[in-house]
CHARMM-style PDB file with segment names, atoms N, HN, CA, C and O in Angstrom:
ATOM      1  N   UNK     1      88.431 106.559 219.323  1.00  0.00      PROA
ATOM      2  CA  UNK     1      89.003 107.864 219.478  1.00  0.00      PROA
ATOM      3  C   UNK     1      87.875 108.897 219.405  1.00  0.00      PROA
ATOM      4  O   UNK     1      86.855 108.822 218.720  1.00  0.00      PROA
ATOM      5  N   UNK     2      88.178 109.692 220.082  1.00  0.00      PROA
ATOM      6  HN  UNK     2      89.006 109.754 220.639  1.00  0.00      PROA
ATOM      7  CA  UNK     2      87.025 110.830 220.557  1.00  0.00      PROA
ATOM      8  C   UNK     2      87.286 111.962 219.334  1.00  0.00      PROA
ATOM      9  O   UNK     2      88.391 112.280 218.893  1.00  0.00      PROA
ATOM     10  N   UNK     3      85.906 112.515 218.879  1.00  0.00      PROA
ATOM     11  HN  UNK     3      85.008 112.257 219.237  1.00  0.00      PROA
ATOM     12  CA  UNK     3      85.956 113.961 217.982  1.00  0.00      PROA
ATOM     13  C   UNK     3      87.395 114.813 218.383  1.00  0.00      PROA
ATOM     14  O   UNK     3      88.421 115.089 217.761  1.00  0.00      PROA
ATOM     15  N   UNK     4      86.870 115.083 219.829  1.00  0.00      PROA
ATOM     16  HN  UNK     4      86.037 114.859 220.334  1.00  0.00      PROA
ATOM     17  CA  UNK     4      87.816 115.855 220.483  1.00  0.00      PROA
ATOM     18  C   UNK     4      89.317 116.180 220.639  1.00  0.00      PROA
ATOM     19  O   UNK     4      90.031 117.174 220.777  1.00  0.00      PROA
ATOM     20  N   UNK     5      89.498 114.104 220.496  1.00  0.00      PROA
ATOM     21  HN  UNK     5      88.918 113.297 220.383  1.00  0.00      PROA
ATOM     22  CA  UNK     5      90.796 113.840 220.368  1.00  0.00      PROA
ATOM     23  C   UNK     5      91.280 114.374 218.774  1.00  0.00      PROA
ATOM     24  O   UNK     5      92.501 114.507 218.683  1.00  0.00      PROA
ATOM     25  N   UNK     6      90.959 114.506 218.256  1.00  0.00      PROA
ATOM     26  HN  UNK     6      89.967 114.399 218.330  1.00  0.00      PROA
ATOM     27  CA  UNK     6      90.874 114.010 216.681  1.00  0.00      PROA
ATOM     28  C   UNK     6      91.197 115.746 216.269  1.00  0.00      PROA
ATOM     29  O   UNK     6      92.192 116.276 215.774  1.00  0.00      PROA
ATOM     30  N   UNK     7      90.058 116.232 216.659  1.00  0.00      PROA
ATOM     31  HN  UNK     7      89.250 115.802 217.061  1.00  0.00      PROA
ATOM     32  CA  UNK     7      90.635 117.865 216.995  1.00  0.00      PROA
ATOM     33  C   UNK     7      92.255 118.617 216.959  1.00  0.00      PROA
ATOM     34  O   UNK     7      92.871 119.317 216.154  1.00  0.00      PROA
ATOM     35  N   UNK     8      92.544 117.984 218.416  1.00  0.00      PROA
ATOM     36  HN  UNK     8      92.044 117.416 219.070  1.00  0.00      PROA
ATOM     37  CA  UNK     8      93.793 118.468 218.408  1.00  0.00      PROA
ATOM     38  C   UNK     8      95.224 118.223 217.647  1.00  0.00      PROA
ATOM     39  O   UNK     8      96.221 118.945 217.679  1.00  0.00      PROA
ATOM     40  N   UNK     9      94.959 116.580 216.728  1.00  0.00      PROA
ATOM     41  HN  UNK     9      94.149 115.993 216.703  1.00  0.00      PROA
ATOM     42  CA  UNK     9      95.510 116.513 215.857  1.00  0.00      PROA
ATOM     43  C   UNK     9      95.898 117.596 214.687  1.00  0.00      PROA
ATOM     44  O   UNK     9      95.153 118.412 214.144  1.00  0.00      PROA
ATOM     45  N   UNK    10      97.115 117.385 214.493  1.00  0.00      PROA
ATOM     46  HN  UNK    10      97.721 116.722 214.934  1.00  0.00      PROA
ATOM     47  CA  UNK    10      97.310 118.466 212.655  1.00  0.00      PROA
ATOM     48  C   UNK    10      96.797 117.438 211.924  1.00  0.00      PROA
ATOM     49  O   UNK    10      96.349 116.353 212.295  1.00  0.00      PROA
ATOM     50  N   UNK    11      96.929 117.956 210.735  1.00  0.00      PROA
ATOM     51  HN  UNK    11      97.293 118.838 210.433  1.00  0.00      PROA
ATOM     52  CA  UNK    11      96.377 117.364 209.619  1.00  0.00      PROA
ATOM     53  C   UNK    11      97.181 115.746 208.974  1.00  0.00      PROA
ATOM     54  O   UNK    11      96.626 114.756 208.497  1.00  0.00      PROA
ATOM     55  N   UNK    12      98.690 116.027 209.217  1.00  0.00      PROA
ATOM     56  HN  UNK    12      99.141 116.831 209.605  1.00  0.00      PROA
ATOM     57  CA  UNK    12      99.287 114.877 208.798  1.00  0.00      PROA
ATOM     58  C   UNK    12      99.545 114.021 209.905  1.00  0.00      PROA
ATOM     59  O   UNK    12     100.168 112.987 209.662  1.00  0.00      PROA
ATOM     60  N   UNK    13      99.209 114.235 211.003  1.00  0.00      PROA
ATOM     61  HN  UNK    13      98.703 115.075 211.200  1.00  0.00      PROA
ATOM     62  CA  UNK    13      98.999 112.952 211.887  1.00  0.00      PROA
ATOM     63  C   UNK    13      97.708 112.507 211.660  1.00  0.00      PROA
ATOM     64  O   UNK    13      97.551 111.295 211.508  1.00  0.00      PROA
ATOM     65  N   UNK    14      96.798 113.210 211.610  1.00  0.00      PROA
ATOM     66  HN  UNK    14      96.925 114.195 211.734  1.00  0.00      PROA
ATOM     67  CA  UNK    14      95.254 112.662 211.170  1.00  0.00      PROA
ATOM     68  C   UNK    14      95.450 111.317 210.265  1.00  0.00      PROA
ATOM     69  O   UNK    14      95.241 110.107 210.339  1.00  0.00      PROA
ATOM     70  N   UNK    15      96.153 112.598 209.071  1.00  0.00      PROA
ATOM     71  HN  UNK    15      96.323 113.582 209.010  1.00  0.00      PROA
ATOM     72  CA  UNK    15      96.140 111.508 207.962  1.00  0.00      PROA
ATOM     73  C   UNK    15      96.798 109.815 208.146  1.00  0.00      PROA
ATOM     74  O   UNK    15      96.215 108.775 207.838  1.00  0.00      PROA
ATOM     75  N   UNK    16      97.900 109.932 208.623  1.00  0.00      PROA
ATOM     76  HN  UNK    16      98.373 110.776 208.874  1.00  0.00      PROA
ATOM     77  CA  UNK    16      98.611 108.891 209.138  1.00  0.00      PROA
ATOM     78  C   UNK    16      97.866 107.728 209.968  1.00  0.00      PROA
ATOM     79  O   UNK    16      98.045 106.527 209.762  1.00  0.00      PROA
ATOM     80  N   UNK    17      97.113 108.200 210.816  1.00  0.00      PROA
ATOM     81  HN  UNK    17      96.967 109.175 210.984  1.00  0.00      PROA
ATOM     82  CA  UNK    17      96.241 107.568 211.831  1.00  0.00      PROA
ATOM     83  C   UNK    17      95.064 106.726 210.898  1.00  0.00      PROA
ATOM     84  O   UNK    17      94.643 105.582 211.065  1.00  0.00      PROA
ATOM     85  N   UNK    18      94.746 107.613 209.982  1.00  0.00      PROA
ATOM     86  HN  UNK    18      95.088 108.543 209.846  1.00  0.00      PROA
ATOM     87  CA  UNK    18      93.363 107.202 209.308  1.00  0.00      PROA
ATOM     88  C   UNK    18      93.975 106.319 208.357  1.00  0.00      PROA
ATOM     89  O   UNK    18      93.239 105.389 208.030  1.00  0.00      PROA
ATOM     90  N   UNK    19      95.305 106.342 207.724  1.00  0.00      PROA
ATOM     91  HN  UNK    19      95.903 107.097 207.990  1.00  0.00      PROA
ATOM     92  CA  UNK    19      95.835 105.213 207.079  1.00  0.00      PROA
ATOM     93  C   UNK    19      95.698 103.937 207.930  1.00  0.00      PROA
ATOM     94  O   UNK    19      95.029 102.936 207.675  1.00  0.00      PROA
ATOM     95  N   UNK    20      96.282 104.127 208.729  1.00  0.00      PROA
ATOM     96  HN  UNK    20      96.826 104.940 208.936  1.00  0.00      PROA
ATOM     97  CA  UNK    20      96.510 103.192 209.542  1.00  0.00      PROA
ATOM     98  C   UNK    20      95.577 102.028 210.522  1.00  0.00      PROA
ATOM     99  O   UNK    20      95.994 100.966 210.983  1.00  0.00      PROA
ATOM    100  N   UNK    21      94.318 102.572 210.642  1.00  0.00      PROA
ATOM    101  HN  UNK    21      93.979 103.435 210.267  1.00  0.00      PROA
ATOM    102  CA  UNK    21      93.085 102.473 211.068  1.00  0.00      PROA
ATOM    103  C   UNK    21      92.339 101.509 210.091  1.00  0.00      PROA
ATOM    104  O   UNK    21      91.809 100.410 210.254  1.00  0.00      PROA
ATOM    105  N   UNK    22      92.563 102.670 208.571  1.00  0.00      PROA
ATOM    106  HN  UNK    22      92.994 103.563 208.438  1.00  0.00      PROA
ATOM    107  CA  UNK    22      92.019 101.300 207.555  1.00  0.00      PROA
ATOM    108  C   UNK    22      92.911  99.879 207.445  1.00  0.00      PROA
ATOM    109  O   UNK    22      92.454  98.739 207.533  1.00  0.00      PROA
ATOM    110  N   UNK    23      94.448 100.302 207.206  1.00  0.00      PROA
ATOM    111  HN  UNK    23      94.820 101.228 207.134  1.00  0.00      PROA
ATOM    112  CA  UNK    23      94.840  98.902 207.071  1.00  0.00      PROA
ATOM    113  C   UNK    23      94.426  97.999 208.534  1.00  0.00      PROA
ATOM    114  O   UNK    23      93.911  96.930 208.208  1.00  0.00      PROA
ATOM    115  N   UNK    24      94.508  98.137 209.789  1.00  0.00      PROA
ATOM    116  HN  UNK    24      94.926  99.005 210.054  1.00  0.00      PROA
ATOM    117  CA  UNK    24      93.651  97.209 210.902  1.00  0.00      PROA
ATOM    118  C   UNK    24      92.381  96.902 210.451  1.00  0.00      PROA
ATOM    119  O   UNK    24      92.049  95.720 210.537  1.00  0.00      PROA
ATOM    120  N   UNK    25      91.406  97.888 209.879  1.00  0.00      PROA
ATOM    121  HN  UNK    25      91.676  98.848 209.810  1.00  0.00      PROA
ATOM    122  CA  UNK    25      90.103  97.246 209.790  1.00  0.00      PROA
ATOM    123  C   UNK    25      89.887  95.722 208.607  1.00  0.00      PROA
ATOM    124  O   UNK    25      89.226  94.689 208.712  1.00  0.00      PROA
ATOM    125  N   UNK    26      90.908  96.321 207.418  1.00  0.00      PROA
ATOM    126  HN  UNK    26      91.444  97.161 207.333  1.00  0.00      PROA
ATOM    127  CA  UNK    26      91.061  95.259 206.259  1.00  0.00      PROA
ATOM    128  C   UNK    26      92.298  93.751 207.020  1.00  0.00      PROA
ATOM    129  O   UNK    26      92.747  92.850 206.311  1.00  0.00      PROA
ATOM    130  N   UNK    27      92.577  93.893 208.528  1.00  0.00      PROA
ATOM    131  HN  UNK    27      92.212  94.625 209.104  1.00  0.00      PROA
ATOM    132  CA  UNK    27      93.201  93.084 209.349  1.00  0.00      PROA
ATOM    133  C   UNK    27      92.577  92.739 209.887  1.00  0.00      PROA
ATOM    134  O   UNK    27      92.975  91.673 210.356  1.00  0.00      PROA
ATOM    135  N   UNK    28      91.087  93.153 210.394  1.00  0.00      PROA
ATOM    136  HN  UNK    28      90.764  94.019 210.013  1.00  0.00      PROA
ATOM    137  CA  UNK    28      90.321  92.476 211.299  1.00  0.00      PROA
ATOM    138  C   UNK    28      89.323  91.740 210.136  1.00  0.00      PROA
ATOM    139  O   UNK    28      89.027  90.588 210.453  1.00  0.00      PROA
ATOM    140  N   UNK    29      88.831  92.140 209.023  1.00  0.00      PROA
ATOM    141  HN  UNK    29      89.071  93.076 208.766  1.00  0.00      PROA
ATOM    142  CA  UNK    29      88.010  91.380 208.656  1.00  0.00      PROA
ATOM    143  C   UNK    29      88.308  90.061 207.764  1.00  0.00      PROA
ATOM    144  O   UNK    29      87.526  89.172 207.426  1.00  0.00      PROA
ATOM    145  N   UNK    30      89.819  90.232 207.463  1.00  0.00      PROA
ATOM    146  HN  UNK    30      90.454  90.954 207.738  1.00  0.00      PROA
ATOM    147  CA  UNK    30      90.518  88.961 207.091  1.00  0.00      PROA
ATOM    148  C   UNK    30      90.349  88.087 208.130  1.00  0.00      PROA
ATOM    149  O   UNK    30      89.762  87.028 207.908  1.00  0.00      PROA
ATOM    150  N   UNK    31      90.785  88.356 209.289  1.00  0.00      PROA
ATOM    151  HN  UNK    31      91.262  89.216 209.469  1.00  0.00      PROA
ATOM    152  CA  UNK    31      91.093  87.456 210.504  1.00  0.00      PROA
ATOM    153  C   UNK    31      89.351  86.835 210.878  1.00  0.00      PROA
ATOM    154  O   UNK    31      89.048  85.720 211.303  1.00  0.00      PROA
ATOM    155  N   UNK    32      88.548  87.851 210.584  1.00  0.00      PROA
ATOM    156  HN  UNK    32      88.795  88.757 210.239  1.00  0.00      PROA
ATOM    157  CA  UNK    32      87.349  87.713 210.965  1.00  0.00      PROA
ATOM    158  C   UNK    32      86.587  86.646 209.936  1.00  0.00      PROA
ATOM    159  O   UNK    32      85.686  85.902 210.324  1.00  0.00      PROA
ATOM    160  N   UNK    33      87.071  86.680 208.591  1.00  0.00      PROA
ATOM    161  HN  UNK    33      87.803  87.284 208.275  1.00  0.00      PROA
ATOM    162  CA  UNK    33      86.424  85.969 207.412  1.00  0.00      PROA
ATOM    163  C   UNK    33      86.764  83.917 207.851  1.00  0.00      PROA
ATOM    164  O   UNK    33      86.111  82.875 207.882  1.00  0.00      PROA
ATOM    165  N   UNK    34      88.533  84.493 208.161  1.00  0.00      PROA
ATOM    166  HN  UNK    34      89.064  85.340 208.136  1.00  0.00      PROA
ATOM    167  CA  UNK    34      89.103  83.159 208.493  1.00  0.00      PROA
ATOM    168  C   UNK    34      88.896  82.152 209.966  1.00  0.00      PROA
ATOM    169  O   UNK    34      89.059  80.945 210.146  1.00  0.00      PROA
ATOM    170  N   UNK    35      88.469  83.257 210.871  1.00  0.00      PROA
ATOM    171  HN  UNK    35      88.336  84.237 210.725  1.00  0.00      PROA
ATOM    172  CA  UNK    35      88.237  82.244 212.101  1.00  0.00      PROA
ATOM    173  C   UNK    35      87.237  83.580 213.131  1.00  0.00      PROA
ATOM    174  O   UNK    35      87.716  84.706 213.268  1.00  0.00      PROA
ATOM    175  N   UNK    36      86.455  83.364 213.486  1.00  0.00      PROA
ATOM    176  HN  UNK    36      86.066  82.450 213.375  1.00  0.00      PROA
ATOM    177  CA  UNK    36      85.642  84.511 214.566  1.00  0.00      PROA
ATOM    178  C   UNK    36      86.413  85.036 215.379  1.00  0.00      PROA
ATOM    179  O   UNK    36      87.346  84.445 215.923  1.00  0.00      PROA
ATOM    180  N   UNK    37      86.076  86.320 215.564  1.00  0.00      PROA
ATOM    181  HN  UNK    37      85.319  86.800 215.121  1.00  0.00      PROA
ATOM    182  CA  UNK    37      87.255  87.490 216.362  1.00  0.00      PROA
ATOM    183  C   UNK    37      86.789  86.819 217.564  1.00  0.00      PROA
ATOM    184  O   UNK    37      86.013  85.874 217.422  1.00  0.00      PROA
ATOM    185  N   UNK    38      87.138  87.161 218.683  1.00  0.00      PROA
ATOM    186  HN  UNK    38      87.768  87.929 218.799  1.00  0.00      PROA
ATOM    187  CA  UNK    38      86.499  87.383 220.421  1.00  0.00      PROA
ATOM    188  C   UNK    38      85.808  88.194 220.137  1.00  0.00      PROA
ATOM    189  O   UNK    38      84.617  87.887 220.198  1.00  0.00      PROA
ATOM    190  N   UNK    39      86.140  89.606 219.691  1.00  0.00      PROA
ATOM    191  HN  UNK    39      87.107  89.855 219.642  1.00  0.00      PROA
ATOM    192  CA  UNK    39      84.846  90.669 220.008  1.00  0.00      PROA
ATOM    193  C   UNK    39      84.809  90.875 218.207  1.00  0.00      PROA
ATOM    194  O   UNK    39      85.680  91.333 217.468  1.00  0.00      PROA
ATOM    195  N   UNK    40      84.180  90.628 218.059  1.00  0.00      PROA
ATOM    196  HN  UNK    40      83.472  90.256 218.660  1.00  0.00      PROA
ATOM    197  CA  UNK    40      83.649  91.112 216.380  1.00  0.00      PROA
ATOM    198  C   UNK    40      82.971  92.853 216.644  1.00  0.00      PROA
ATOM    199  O   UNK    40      82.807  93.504 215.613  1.00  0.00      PROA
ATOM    200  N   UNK    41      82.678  93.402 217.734  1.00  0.00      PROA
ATOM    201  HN  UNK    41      82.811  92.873 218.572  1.00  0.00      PROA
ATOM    202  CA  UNK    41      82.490  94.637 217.755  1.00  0.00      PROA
ATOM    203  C   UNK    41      84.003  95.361 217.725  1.00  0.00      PROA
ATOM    204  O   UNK    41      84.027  96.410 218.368  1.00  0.00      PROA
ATOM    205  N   UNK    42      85.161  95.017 217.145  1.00  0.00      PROA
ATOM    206  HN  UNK    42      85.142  94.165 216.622  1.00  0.00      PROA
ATOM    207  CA  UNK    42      86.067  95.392 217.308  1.00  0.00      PROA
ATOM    208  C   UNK    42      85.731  96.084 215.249  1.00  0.00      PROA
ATOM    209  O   UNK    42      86.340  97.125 215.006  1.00  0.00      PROA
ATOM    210  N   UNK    43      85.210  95.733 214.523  1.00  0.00      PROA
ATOM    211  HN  UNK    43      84.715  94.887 214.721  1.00  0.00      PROA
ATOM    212  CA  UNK    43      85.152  95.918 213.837  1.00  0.00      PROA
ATOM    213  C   UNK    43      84.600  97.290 213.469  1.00  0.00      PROA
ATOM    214  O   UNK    43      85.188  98.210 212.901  1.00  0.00      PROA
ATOM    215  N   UNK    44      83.081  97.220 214.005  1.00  0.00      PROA
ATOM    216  HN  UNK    44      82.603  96.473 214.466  1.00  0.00      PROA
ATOM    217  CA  UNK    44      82.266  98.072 214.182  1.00  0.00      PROA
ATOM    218  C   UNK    44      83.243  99.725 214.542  1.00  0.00      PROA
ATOM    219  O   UNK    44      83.437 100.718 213.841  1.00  0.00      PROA
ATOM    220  N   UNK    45      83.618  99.408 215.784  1.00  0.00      PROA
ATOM    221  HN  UNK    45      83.460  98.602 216.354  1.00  0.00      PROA
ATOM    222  CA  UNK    45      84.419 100.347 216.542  1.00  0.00      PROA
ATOM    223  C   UNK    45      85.325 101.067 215.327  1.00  0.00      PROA
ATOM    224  O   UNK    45      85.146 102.196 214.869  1.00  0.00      PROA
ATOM    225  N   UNK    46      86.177 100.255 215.002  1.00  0.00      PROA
ATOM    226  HN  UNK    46      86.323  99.338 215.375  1.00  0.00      PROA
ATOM    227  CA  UNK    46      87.406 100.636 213.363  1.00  0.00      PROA
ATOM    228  C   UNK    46      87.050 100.992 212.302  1.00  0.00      PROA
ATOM    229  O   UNK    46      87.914 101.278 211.474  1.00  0.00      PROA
ATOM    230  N   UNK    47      85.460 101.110 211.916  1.00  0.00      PROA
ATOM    231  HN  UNK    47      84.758 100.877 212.589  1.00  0.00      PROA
ATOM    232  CA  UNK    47      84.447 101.695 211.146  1.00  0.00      PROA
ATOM    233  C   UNK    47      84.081 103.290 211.544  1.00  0.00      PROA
ATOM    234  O   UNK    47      84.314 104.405 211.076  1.00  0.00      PROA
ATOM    235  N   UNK    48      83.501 102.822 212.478  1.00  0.00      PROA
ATOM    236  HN  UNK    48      83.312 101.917 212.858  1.00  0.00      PROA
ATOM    237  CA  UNK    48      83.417 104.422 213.182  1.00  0.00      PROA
ATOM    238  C   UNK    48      84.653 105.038 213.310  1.00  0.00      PROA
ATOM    239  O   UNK    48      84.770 106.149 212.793  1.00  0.00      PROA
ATOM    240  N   UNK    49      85.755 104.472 213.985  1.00  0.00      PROA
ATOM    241  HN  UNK    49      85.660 103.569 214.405  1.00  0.00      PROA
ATOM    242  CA  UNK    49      86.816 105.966 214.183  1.00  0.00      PROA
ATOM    243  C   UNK    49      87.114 106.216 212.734  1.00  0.00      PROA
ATOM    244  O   UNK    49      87.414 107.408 212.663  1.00  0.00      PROA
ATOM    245  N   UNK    50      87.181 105.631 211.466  1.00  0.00      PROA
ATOM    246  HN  UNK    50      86.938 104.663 211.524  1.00  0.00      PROA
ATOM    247  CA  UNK    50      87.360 106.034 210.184  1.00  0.00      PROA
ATOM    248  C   UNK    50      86.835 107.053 209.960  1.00  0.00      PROA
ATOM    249  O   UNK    50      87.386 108.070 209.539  1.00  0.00      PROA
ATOM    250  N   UNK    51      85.247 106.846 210.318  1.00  0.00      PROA
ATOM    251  HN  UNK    51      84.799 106.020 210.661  1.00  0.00      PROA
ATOM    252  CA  UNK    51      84.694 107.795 209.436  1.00  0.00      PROA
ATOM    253  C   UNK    51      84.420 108.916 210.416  1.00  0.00      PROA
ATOM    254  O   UNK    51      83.652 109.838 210.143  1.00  0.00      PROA
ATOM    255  N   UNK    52      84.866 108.843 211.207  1.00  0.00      PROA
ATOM    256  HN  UNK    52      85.490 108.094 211.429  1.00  0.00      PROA
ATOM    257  CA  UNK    52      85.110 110.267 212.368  1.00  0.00      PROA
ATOM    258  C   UNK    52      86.670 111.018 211.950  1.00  0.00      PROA
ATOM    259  O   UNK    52      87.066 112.170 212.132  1.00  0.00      PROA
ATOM    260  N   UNK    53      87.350 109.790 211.303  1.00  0.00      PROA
ATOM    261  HN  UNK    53      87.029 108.855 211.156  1.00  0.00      PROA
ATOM    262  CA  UNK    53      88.860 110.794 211.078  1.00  0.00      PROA
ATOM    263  C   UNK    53      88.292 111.497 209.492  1.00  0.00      PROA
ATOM    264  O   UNK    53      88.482 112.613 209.008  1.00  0.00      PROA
ATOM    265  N   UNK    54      87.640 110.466 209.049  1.00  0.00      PROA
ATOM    266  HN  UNK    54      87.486 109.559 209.442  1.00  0.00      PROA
ATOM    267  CA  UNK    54      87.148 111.329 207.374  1.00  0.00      PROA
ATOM    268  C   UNK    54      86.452 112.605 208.051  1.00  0.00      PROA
ATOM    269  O   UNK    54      86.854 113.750 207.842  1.00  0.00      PROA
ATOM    270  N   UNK    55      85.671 112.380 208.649  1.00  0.00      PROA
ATOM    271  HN  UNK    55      85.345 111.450 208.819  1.00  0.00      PROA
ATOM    272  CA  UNK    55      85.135 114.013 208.615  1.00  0.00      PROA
ATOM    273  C   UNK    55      85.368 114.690 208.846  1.00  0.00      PROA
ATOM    274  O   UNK    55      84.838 115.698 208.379  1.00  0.00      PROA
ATOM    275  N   UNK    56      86.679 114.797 210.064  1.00  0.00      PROA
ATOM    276  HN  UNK    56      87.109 113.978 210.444  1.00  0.00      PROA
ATOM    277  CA  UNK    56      87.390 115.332 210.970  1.00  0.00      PROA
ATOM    278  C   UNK    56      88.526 116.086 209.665  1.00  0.00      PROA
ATOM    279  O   UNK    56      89.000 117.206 209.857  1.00  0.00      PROA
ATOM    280  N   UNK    57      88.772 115.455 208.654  1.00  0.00      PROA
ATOM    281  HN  UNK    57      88.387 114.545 208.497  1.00  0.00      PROA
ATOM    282  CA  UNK    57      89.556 115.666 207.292  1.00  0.00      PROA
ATOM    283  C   UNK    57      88.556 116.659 206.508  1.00  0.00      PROA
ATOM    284  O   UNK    57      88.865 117.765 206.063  1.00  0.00      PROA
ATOM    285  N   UNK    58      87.561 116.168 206.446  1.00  0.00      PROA
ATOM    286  HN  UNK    58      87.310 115.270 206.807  1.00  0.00      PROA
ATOM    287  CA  UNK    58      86.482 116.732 205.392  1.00  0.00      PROA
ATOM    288  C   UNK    58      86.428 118.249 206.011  1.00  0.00      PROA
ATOM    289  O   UNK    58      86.574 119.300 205.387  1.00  0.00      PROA
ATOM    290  N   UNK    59      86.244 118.123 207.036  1.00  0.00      PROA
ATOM    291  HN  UNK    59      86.125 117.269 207.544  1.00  0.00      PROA
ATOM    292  CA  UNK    59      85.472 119.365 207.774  1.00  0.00      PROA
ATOM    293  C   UNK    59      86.931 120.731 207.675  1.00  0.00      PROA
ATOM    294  O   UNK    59      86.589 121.900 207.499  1.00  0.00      PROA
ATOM    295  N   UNK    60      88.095 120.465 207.778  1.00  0.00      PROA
ATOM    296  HN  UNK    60      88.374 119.515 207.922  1.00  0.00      PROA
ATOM    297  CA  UNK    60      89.293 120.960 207.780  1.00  0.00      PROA
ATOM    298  C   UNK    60      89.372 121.646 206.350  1.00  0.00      PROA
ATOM    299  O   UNK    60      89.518 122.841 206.095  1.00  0.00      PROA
ATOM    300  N   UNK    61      89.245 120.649 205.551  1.00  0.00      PROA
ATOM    301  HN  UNK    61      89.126 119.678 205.758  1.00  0.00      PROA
ATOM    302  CA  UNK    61      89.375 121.337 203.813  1.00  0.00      PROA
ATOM    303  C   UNK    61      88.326 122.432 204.071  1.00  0.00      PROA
ATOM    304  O   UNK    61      88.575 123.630 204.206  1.00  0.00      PROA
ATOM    305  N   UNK    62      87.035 121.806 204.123  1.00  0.00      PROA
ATOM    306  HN  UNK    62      86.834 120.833 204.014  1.00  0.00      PROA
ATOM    307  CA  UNK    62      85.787 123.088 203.691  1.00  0.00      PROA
ATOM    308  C   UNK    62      86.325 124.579 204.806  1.00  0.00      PROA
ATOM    309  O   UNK    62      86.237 125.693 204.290  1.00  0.00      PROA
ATOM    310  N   UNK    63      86.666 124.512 205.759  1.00  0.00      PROA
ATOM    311  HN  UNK    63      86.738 123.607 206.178  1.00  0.00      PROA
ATOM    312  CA  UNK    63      87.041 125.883 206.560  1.00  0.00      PROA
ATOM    313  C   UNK    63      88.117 126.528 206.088  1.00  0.00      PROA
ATOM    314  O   UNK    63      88.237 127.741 206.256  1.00  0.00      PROA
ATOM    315  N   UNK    64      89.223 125.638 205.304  1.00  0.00      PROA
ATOM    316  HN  UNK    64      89.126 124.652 205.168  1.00  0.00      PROA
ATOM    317  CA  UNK    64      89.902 126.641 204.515  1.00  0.00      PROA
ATOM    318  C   UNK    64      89.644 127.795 203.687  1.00  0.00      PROA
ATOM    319  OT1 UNK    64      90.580 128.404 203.168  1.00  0.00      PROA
TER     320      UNK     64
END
């Protein structure tokens, strides 16, 4: 997901999304511990949009 996208979100879909994002990532690395993904960059990817929705969160509080 793009900054951009992430943007036009409110705040409680953000939040929702970024819940949701972590529980897949703690889904991919179970699946990943127990048998090799196809793309193990699927991981990588679910790392990054996290911490693009955290900042995307972070950055919202401090402009208040």
């Amino acid at each position: 997901m793009k900054s951009a996208e992430l943007k036009e979100l409110n705040t409680n879909e953000l939040v929702e999304r970024l819940e949701a994002q972590k529980e897949l990532l703690e889904r991919l690395k179970m699946n990943h511990a127990i048998s090799p993904l196809d793309n193990p960059m699927q991981i990588k990817a679910t790392r990054r949009d996290i911490a693009r929705m955290a900042t995307e969160l972070r950055q919202r509080e401090i402009n208040k």
